[in-house]
C-alpha positions in Angstrom: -2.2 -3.2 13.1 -1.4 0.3 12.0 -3.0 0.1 8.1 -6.5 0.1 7.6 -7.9 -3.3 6.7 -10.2 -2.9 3.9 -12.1 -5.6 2.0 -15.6 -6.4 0.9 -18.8 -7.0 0.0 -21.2 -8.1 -2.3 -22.3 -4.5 -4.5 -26.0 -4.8 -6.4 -27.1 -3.1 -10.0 -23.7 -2.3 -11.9 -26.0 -0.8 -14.2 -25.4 2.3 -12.4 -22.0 1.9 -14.2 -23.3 3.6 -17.2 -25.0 6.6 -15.3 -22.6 7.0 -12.0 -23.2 6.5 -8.5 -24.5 9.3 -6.3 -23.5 9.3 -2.6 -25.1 10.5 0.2 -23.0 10.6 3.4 -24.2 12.0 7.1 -21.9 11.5 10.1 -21.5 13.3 13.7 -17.8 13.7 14.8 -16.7 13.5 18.0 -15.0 16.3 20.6 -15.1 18.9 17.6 -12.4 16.6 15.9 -12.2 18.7 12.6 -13.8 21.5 10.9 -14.0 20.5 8.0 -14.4 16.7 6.1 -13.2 15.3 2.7 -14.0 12.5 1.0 -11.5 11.2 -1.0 -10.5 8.3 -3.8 -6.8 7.5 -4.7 -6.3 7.2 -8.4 -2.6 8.3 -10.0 -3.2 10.8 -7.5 -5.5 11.8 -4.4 -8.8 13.3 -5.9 -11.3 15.1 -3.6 -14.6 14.0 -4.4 -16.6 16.5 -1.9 -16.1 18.6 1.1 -18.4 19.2 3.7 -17.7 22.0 7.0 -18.8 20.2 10.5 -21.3 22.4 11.9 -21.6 23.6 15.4 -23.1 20.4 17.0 -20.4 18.2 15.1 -22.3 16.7 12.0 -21.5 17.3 8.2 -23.1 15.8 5.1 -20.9 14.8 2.0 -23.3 14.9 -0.7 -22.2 13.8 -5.0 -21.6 12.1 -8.0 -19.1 9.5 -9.1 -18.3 8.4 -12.7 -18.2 4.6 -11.5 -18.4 2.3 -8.3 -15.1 3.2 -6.1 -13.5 2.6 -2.9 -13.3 6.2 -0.8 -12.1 7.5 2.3 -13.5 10.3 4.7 -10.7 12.3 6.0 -10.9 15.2 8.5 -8.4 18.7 8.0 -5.9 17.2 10.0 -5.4 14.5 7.4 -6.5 11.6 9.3 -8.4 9.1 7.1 -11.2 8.4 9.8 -12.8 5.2 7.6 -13.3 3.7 4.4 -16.5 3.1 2.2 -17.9 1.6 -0.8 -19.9 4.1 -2.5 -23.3 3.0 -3.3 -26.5 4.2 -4.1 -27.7 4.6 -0.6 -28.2 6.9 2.2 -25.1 6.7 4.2 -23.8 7.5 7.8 -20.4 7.8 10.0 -21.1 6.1 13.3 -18.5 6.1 15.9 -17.4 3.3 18.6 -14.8 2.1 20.5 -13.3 0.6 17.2 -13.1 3.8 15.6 -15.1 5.4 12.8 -17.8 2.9 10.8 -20.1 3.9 7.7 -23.1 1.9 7.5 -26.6 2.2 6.4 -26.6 0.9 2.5 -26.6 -3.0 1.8 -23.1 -2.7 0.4 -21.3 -1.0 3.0 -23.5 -3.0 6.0 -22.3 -6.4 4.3 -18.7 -4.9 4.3 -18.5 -4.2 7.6 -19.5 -7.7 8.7 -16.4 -8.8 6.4 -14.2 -6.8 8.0 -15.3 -7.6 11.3 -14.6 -11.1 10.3 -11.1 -10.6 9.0 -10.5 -8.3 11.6 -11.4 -10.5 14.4 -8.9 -13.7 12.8 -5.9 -10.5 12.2 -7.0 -9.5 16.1 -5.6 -12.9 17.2 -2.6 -13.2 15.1 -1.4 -10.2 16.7 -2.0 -11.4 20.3 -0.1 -15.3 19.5 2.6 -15.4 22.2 5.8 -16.0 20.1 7.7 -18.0 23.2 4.6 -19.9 22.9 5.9 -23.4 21.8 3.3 -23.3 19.6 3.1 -19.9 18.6 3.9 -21.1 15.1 1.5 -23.5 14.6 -1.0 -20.7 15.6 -0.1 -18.5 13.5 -0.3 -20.9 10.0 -3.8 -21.5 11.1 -5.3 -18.1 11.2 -3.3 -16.8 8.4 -5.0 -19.9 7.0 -8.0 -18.9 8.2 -7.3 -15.3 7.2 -6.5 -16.1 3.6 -9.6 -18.5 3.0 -12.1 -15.9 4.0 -10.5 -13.1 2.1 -10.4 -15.9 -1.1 -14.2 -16.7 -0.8 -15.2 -12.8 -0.3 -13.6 -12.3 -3.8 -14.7 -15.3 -5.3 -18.1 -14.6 -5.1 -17.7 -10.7 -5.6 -15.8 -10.9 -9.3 -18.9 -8.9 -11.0 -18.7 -5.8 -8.3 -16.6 -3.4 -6.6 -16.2 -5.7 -3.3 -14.5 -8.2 -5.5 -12.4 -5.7 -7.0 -11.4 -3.8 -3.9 -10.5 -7.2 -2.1 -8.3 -8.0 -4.6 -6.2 -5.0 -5.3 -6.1 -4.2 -1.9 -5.4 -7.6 -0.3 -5.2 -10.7 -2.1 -2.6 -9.4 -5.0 0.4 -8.5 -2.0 2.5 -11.1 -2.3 1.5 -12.8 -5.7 3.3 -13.5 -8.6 2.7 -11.5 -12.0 1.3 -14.7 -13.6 -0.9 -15.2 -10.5 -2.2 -11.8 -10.1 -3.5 -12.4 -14.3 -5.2 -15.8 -13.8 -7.2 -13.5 -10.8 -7.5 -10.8 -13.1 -9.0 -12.9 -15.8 -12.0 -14.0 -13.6 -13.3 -10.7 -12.6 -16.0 -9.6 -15.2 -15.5 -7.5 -18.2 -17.6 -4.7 -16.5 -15.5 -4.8 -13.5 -12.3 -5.2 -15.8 -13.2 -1.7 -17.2 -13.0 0.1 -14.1 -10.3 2.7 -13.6 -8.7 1.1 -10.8 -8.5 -2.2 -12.7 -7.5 -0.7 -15.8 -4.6 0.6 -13.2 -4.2 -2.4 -11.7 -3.2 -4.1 -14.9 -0.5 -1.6 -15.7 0.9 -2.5 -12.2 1.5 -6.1 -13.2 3.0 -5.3 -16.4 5.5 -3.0 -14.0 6.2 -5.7 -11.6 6.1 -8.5 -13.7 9.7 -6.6 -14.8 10.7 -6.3 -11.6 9.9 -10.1 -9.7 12.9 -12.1 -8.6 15.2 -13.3 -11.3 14.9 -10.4 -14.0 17.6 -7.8 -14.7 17.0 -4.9 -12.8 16.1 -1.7 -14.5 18.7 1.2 -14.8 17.1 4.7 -13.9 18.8 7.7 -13.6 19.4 9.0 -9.9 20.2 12.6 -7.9 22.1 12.0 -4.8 21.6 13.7 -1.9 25.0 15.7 -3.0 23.1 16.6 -6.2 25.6 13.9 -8.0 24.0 12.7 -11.3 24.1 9.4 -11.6 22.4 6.1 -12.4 21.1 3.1 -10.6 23.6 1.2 -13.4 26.4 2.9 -11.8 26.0 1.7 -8.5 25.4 -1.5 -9.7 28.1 -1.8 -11.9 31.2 -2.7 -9.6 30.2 -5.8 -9.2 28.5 -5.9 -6.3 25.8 -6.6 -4.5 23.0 -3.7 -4.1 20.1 -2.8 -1.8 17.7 -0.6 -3.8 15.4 0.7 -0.5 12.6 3.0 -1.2 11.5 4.9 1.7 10.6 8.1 3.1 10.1 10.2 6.0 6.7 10.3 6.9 6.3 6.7 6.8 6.8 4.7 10.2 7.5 1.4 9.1 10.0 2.9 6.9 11.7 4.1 9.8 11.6 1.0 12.0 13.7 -1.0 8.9 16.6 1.9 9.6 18.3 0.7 12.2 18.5 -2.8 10.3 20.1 -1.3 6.9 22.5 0.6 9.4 23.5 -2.7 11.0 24.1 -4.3 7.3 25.6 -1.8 5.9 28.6 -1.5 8.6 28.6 -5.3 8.4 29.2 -5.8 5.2 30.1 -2.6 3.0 33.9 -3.0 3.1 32.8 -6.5 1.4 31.6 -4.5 -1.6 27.4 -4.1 -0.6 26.3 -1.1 -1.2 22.8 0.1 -0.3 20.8 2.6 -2.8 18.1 4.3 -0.9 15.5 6.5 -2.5 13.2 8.5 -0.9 9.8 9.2 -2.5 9.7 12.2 0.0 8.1 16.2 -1.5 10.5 18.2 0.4 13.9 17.8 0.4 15.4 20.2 2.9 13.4 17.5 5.1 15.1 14.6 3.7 18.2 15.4 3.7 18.3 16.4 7.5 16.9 13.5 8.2 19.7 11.5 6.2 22.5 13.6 8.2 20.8 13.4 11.4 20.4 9.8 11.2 23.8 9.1 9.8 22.6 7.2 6.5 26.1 7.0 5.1 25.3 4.7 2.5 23.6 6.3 -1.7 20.8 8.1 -1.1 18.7 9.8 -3.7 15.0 11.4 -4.0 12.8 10.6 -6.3 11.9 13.6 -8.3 11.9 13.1 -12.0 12.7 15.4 -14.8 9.0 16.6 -16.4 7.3 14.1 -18.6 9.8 11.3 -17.2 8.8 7.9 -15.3 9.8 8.8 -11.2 11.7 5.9 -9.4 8.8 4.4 -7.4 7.0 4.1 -11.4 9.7 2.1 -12.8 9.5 0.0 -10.0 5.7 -0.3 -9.5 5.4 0.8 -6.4 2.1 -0.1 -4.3 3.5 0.8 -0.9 6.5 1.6 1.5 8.9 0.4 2.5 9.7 -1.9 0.0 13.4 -3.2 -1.2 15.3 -5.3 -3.8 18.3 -7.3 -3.1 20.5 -7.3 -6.7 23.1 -9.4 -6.9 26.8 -8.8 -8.5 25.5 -9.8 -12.2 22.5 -7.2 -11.9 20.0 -9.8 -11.1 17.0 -8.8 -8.6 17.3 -12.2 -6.2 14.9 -11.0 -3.5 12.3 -8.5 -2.7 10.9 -7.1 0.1 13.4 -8.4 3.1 12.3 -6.9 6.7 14.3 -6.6 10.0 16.0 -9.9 10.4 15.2 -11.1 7.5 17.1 -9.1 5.3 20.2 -9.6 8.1 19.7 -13.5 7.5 19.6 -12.9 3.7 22.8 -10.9 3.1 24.6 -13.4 5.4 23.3 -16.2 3.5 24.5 -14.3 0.2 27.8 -12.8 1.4 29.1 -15.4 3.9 28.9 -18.6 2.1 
């Protein structure tokens, strides 16, 4: 489990809505781990909310004022995100233990914690299900079962607070449909439905609800890694069937899925696929040794738009990498999101039969 699992936690007096939300934060590093400590909130971009130097005997306080209730993350100068809070109207601290970093000490972030220890605990013992277990299968439908239902009820009875909220967007939404993600939407209250995030949020769906399976993919001009102009309706328009993979450097999991598009693209590229790789990445010299080092023969662009312009990833609301669309010969998006050997299994199920 590389990502942070965030979640929730039932908040107190949104009232505080109207004036902003102070924070308070103490916390001890260990081994001289940083000199210095952010705290930071992602909107349309990474804000730094306050900045704190670690003193000689390792502890720091993070002291401010938000416009609203928000989800946070303290981060050392090494860019590490060390944990994620809640900010509340309480005295806060970092506590460290053998699971890592921890903030605690306010009713909101204590009752978080015992949430994600819970979800935690239930993702803990997915990942250690044997798969030649004969029923390693079985297992893992129950706790994601499990997982699902507690994540459900946290949100459920959170919809008029930040837990609610951060649940949601965070974790329930992957993996719903446009309409689904509304119906959620429309339960939350119309305090909560005012926040930034959510405000946000609902932009997303508008985004992805043009993007789902079985809508026309959207054309957006492209620079290949040759500095080619060209369009995403040119690759699309021999009639045949396209990978659009967004991707980049610096991201891990991105890299594990290369080895796979490499395997499917020798398979099947003389039959006409073609795989259109974008890469969200800030420094091109980067990316494109990369791409020639790792022998990515197939369209590869970057995502940096023209001033003023939607980028790639915004066309395609993007929450997170890696994340693909399969589009088929008549410009129809017919899958999303295929991983490893399932994206093999798909394109032989497409092409083959």
């Amino acid at each position: 489990m590389k990502n942070i699992i965030r979640f929730i936690l039932p908040i107190i007096a949104l009232s505080a809505c109207n004036r902003g939300v102070g924070f308070d934060i103490e916390g001890k590093l260990v081994d001289k781990a940083a000199g210095v400590v952010y705290l930071v909130s992602e909107n349309t971009s990474v804000d730094t909310l306050a900045t704190a130097a670690v003193e000689t005997d390792n502890t720091f306080r993070l002291r401010g004022r938000v416009d609203e209730p928000a989800t946070a993350f303290i981060c050392d100068d090494n860019g590490n995100a060390l944990a994620v809070l809640l900010i509340e109207n309480s005295r806060l601290r970092l506590t460290y233990t053998d699971d890592g970093y921890t903030v605690e000490g306010g009713p909101v972030n204590d009752k978080y914690n015992i949430i994600v220890r819970r979800l935690s605990n239930v993702a803990r013992q997915i990942a250690e299900i044997d798969p030649q277990d004969e029923t390693a299968e079985e297992q893992y439908e129950s706790s994601m079962t499990k997982y699902r239902d507690i994540l459900s009820t946290a949100i459920s009875s959170n919809l008029d607070n930040i837990i609610g909220v951060e649940l949601f967007i965070g974790q329930e939404s992957k993996g719903m449909s446009a309409e689904e993600m509304r119906a959620r939407l429309a339960q939350f209250s119309p305090r909560m439905r005012e926040l930034s995030a959510m405000r946000r949020f609902e932009e997303y769906v508008n985004i992805y609800e043009r993007t789902e399976t079985g809508r026309p993919f959207i054309d957006m001009p492209l620079t290949t890694i040759s500095g080619k102009d060209t369009s995403l309706g040119e690759i699309c328009a021999e009639n045949r069937w396209v990978l659009l993979d967004f991707w980049a450097t610096w991201c891990e999991p991105c890299l594990e899925e290369i080895p796979y598009l490499q395997q499917a693209y020798a398979k099947y590229a003389l039959q006409g696929f073609e795989i259109c790789s974008i890469s969200i990445d800030r420094d091109p010299l980067r990316w494109q040794t990369f791409v020639a080092r790792n022998q990515m023969l197939w369209t590869n662009a970057i995502d940096l738009p023209a001033e003023g312009g939607n980028s790639a990833a915004e066309t395609y609301g993007l929450q997170s990498i890696p994340c693909n669309f399969l589009i088929s010969p008549d410009g129809i998006i017919v899958a999303r999101n295929l991983r490893g050997e399932d994206l093999l299994r798909e394109l032989e199920t497409r092409l083959e039969n």
